[in-house]
C-alpha atoms as one frame of an Amber mdcrd trajectory, in Angstrom:
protein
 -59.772  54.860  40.056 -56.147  53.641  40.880 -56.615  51.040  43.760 -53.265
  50.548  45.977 -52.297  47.536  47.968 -50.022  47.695  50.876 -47.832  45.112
  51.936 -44.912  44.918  54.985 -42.248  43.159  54.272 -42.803  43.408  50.531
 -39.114  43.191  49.469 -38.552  39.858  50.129 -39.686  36.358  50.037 -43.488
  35.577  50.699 -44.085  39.206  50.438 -41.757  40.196  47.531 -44.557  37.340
  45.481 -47.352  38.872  47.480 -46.885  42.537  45.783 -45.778  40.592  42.252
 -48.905  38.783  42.527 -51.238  41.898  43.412 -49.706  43.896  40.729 -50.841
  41.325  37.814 -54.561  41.884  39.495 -54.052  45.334  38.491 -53.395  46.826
  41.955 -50.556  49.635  42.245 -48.395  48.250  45.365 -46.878  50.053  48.196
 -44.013  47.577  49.728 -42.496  48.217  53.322 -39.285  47.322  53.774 -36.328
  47.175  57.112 -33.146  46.549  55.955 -33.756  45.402  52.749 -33.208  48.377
  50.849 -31.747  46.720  47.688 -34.339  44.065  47.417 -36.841  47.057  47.556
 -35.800  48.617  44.731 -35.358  45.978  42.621 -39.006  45.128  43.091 -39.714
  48.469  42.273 -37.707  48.711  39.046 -39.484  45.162  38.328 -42.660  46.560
  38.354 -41.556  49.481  36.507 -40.617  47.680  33.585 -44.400  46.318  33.684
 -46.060  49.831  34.022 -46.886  49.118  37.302 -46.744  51.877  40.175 -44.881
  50.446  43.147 -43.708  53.072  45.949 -41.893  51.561  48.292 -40.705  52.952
  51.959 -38.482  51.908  54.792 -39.738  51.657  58.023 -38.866  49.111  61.399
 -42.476  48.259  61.998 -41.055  47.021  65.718 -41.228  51.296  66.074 -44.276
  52.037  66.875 -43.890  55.229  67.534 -41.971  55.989  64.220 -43.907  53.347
  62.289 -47.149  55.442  62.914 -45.532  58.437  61.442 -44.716  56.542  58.360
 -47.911  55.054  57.827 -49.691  58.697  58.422 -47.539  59.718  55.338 -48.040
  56.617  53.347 -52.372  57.118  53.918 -51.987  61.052  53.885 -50.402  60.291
  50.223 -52.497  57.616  48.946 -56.333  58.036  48.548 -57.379  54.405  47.528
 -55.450  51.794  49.519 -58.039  49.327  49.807 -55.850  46.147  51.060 -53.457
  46.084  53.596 -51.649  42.633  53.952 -49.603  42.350  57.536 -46.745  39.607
  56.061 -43.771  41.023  58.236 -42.523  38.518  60.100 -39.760  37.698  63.090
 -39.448  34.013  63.790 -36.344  32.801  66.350 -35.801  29.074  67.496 -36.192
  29.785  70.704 -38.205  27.151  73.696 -40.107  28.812  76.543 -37.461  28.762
  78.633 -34.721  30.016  76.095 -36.926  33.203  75.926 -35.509  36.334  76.678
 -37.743  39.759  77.628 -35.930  41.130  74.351 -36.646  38.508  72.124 -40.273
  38.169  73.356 -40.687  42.075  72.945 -39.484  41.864  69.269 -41.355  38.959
  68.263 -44.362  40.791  69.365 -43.566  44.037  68.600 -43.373  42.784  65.008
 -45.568  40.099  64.489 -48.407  41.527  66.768 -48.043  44.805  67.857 -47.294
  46.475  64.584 -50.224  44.874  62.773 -52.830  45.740  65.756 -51.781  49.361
  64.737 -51.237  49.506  61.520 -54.535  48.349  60.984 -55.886  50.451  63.845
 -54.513  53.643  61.904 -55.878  51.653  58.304 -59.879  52.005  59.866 -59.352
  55.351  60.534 -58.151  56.005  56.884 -60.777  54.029  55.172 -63.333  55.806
  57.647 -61.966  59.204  56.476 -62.136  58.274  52.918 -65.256  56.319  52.303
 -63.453  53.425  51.487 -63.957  49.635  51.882 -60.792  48.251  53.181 -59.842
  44.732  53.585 -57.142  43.194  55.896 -54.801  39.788  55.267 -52.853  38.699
  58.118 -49.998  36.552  57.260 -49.842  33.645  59.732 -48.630  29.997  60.143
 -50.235  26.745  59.718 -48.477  25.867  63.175 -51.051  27.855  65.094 -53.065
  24.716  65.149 -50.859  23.458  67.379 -48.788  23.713  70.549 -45.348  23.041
  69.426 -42.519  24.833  71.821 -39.560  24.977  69.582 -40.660  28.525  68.173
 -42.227  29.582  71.320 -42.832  33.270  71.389 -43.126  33.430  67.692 -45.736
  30.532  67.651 -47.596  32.506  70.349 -47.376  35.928  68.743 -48.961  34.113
  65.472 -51.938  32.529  67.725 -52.527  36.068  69.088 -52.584  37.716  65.506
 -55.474  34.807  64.429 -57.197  35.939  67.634 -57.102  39.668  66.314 -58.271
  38.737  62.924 -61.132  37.275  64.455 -61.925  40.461  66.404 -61.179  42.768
  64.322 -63.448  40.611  61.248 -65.948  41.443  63.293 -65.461  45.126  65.132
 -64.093  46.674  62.128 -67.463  45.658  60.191 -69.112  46.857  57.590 -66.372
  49.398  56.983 -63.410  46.528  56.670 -63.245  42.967  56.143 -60.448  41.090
  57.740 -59.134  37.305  56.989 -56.292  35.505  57.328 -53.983  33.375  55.633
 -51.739  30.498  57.475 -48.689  29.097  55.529 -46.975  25.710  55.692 -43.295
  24.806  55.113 -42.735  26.805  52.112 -39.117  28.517  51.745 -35.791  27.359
  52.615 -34.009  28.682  55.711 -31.944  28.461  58.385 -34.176  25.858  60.211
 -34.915  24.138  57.452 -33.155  22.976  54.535 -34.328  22.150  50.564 -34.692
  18.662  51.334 -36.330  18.854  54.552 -38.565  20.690  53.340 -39.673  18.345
  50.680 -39.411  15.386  53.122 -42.078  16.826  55.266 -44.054  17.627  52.470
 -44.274  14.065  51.479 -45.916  13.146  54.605 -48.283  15.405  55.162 -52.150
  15.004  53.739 -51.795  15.774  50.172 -48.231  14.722  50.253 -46.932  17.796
  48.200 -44.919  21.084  48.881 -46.983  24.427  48.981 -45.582  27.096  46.747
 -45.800  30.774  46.219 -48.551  30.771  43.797 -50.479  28.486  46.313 -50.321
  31.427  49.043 -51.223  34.498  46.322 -54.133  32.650  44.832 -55.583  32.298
  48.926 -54.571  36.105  49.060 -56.217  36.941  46.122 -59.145  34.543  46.178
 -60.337  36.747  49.747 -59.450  39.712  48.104 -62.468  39.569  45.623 -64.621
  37.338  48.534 -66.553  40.422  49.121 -69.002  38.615  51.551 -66.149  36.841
  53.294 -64.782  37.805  56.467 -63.268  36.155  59.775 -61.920  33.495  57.824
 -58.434  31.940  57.889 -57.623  29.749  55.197 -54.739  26.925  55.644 -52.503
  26.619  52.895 -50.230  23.921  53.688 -50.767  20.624  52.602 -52.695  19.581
  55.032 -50.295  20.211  58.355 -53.244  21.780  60.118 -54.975  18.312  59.975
């Protein structure tokens, strides 16, 4: 039987290799995407070209309310969706004090609030189908510590370990939920290229995580079948 995996924030970046990855294991993907509609479709005409099914649908997770309608259409479609990876992110360099009510809302909204209900609606579906889901929360390898410069995203993260944790073991036998916490991995606007590598070099194993490095933990939990409640660091070292 076709087996689906569902990623958000599958057009891009970390999750762009997360549904590339999934679809060499031979799953059929289903990417959520905001505003990167472009992106989106050239990760589904990628996957074409490798006769692999990839539907992909737009949706601003931050919308609960209209989220929830998508992802009754994306479960009322699909009948085997047996992993759901939460990767959609919002991160902004912001210090307690720098924090606004708005920014704190949609740092939450997304990197908290969407994946408590997502996978809320996700045990319903696998209850109505007989299925045996499994869960991946994307997280950070920060969340070991206390660091303020990304306060409410930090924060948000530390609260979505805490729900992987619960949920490992409320949503039992039915789903099994882990985690995943990433490192410095991608260039951005906080970090450059060479920063990137210069932290690298001092951390533990003194080398720079890659894409591949965060798939194989993704994949490696996704055929753990006894493993659940686990968060597995993929960073170096950093968490040390």
């Amino acid at each position: 039987m076709e087996r689906y995996a569902l990623i958000t924030g599958g057009a891009i970046r970390v999750g762009r290799a997360i549904c590339e990855r999934l679809a060499a294991e031979g799953y059929s993907i289903i990417a959520i995407y905001n505003n990167s509609s472009e992106d989106a479709k050239n990760l589904q005409d990628s996957l074409k070209l490798q006769n692999v099914k990839c539907d992909i649908y737009q949706c601003d997770i931050s919308d609960i309310k209209s989220a929830r309608l998508t992802f009754e259409k994306i479960f009322l479609d699909n009948k085997n969706i047996s992993l759901l990876v939460n990767n959609s992110s919002n991160f902004e360099r912001l210090r307690f004090e720098e924090t606004s009510e708005n920014i704190f809302d949609k740092t939450f909204d997304i990197n908290f609030k969407a994946p408590f209900f997502i996978t809320q609606q996700y045990h319903k579906y696998c209850q109505d189908n007989s299925i045996k889901g499994h869960v991946v929360n994307i997280l950070d390898s920060y969340i070991s510590t206390n660091t303020g410069a990304y306060f409410a995203y930090l924060l948000s993260k530390k609260s979505l370990f805490e729900l992987t944790m619960m949920c490992a073991k409320n949503l039992a036998p039915d789903i099994r939920v882990n985690a995943v916490s990433i490192g410095l991995l991608l260039e951005s606007e906080s970090f450059s290229d060479e920063q990137i590598n210069k932290k690298s070099a001092q951390l533990p194993l003194g080398t720079r995580i890659k894409l591949d490095d965060i798939t194989s933990a993704i994949c490696y939990l996704d055929s753990a079948k006894n493993v659940t409640g686990q968060n597995i660091f993929v960073d170096s070292g950093h968490h040390l």
